[in-house]
C-alpha positions in Angstrom: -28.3 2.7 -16.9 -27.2 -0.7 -15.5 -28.9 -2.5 -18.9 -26.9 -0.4 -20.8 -23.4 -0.9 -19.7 -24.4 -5.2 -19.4 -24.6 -4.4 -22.7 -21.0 -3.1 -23.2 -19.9 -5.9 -21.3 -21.3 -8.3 -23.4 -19.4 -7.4 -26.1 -16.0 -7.9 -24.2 -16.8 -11.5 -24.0 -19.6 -14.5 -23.8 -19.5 -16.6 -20.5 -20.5 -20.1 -20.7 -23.3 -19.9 -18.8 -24.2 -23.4 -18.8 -20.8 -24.3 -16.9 -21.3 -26.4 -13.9 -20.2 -24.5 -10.3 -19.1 -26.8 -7.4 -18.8 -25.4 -3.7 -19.5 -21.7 -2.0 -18.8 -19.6 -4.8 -20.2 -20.0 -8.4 -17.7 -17.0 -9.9 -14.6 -16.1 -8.7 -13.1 -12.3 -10.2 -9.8 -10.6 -10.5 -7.9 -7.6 -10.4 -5.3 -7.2 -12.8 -2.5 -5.3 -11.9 -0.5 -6.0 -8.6 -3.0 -9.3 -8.1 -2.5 -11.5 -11.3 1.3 -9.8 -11.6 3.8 -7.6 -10.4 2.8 -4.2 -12.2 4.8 -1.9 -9.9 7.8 -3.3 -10.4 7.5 -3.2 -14.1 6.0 0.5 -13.9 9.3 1.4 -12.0 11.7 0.0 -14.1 10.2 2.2 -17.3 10.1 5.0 -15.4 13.8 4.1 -14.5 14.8 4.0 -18.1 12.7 7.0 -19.0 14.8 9.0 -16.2 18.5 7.8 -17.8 19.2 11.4 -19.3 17.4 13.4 -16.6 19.6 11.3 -13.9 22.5 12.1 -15.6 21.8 15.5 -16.0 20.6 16.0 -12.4 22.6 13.6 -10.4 21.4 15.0 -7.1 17.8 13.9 -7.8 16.5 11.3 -5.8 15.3 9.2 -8.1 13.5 6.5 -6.4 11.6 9.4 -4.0 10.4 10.3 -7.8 9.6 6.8 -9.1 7.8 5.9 -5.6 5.6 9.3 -6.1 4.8 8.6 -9.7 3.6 5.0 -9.1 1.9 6.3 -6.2 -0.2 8.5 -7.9 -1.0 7.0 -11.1 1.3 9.4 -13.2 1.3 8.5 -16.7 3.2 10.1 -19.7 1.1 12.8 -20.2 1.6 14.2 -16.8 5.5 13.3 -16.5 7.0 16.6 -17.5 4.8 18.4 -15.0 6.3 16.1 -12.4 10.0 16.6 -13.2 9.4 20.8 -13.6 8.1 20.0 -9.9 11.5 18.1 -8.7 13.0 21.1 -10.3 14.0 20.1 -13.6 14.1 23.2 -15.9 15.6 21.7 -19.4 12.1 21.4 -20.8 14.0 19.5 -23.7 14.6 17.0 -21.6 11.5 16.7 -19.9 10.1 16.3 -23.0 12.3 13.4 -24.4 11.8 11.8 -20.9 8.2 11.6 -21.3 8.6 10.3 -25.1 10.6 7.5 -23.7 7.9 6.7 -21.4 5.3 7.0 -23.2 6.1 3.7 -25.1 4.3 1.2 -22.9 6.4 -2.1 -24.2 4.8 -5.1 -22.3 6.7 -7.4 -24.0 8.3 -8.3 -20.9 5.7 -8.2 -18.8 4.6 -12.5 -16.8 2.1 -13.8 -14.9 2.8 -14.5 -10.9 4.4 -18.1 -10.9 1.1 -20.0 -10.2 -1.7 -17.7 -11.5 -2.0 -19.4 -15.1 -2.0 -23.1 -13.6 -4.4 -21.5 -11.0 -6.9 -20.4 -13.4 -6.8 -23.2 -15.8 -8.0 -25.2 -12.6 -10.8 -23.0 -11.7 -12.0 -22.6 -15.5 -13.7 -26.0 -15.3 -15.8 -25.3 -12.1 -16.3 -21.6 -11.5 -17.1 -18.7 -13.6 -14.0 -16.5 -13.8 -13.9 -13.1 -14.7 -12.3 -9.1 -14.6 -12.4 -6.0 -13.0 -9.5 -3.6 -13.5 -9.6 0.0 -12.9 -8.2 2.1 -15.6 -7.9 3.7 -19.1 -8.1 1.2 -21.9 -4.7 2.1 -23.7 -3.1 0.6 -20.9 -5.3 -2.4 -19.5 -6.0 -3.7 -23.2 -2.2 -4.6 -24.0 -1.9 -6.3 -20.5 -5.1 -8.6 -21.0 -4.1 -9.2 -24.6 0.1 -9.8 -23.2 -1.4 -12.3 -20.5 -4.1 -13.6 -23.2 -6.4 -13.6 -20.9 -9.6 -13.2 -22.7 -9.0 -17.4 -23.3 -9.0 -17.5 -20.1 -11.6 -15.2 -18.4 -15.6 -15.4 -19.1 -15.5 -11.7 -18.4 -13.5 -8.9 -19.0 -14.5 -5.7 -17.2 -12.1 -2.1 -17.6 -13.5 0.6 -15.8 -13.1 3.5 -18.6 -15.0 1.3 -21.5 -18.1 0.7 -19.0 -18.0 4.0 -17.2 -17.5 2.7 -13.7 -14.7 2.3 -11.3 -13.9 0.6 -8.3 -14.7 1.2 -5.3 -18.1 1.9 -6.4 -20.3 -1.7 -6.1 -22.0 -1.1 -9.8 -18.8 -2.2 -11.3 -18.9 -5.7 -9.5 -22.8 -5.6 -9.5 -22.6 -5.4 -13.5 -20.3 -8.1 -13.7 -21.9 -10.2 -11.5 -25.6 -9.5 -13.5 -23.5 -10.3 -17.0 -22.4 -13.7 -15.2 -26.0 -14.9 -13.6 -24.5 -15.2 -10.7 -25.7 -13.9 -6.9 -23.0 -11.0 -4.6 -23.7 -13.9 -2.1 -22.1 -16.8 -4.4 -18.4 -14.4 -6.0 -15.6 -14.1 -4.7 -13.1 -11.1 -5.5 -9.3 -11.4 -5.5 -7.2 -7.8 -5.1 -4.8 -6.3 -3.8 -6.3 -2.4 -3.0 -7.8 -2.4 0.0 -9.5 1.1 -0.9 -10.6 -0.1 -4.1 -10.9 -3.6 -4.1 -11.6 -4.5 -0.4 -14.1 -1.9 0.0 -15.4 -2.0 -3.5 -16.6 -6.0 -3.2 -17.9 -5.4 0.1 -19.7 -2.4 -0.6 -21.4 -4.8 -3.5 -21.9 -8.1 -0.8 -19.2 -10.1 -2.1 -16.3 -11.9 -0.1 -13.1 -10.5 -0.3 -9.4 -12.1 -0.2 -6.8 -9.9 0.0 -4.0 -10.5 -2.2 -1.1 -9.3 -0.1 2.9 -10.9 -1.1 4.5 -8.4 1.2 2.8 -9.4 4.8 1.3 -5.5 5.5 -0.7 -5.1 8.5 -4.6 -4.6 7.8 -4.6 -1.0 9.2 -7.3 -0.7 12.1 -10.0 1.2 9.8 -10.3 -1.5 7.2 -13.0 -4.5 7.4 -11.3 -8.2 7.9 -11.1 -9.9 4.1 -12.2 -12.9 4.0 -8.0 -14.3 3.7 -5.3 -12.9 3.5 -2.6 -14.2 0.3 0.6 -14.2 -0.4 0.5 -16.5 -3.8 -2.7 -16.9 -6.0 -2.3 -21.0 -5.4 -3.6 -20.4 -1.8 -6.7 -18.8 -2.8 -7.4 -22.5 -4.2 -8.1 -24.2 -0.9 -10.4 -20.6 0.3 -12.7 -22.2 -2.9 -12.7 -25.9 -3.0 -13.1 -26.1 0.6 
């Protein structure tokens, strides 16, 4: 199974395995969104401009309760009307324009964290950089191609076109197997401590948790190896 699924992989994209590595780590990996940029804050303003009519229809609803919910758990267009029939919205006309409006995912607008471009350009020469987003591919493909990061990355990893999601350690142990490169030697950057925190460890690779609003670690979760608010820290955690 695992030879298989390398083999999707390499068709996403061709490291350079002949790249020199300095230091600990040999390849350092990302997650996407809430790591390399700010996706919920994007995801709440289109479901904020999705909601115009039904806000001004229902001017009662709490609307950021409903945006908070939806980003919460992953709802997507196709599941939107169900949602608003739940917060009591009965015009099924306008559930239904609400979730056409939604379901335009325009990422036109969409930026890097200040820093992470810069950041990566500095790694490329040294490290082996690469992927791993949870995810279906009609919405992680526009964001890699937005960000361009295929240029950038040696390789790109979403978990619907290999079959494999985080937190399960295959996802990183394919990766890792497409790079050459040893769980002992990679280093993960996310911000999900369910799925990225216990995902890399699960697989034997260090862990720094990228984390721009200063939450506690709760109690039940294994120390990362740091702790980040801006992706230029992470550059000392390597070189050193």
């Amino acid at each position: 199974m695992l030879h298989s699924l390398a083999h999707q992989v390499e068709r996403i994209s061709k490291p350079d395995l002949l790249r020199p590595c300095v230091g600990r780590y040999a390849a350092v990996l990302f997650d996407l969104d809430n790591t390399l940029f700010d996706y919920d804050s994007y995801w709440g303003h289109r479901l904020r401009h999705a909601l115009t009519e039904v806000c001004a229809a229902y001017p009662t609803l709490d609307v950021d309760a409903l945006i908070a919910h939806a980003i919460s758990k992953h709802i997507y267009a196709p599941r939107l009307p169900a949602l608003l029939q739940q917060m009591g919205i009965d015009d099924l006309e306008l559930c239904r324009r609400a979730q056409e409006r939604y379901r335009h995912n325009d990422y036109s607008h969409l930026r890097l964290y200040d820093g992470a471009e810069a950041m990566l350009q500095r790694l490329r020469p040294t490290h082996r950089l690469g992927l791993i987003t949870n995810g279906p591919v009609f919405t992680q493909r526009p964001k890699i191609e937005q960000f361009r990061l295929a240029r950038m990355m040696d390789v790109l990893v979403i978990s619907e076109e290999v079959g494999i999601a985080k937190p399960h350690p295959r996802i990183f142990q394919l990766t890792l197997r497409h790079l050459g490169v040893a769980p002992a030697r990679a280093l993960y950057v996310g911000d999900s401590l369910r799925y990225d925190l216990m995902g890399a460890m699960a697989a034997g690779v260090d862990f720094v948790w990228m984390n721009p609003h200063c939450l506690p670690l709760p109690a039940d979760m294994p120390q990362p190896r740091a702790a980040i608010q801006h992706l230029e820290e992470i550059l000392p955690i390597i070189e050193r």
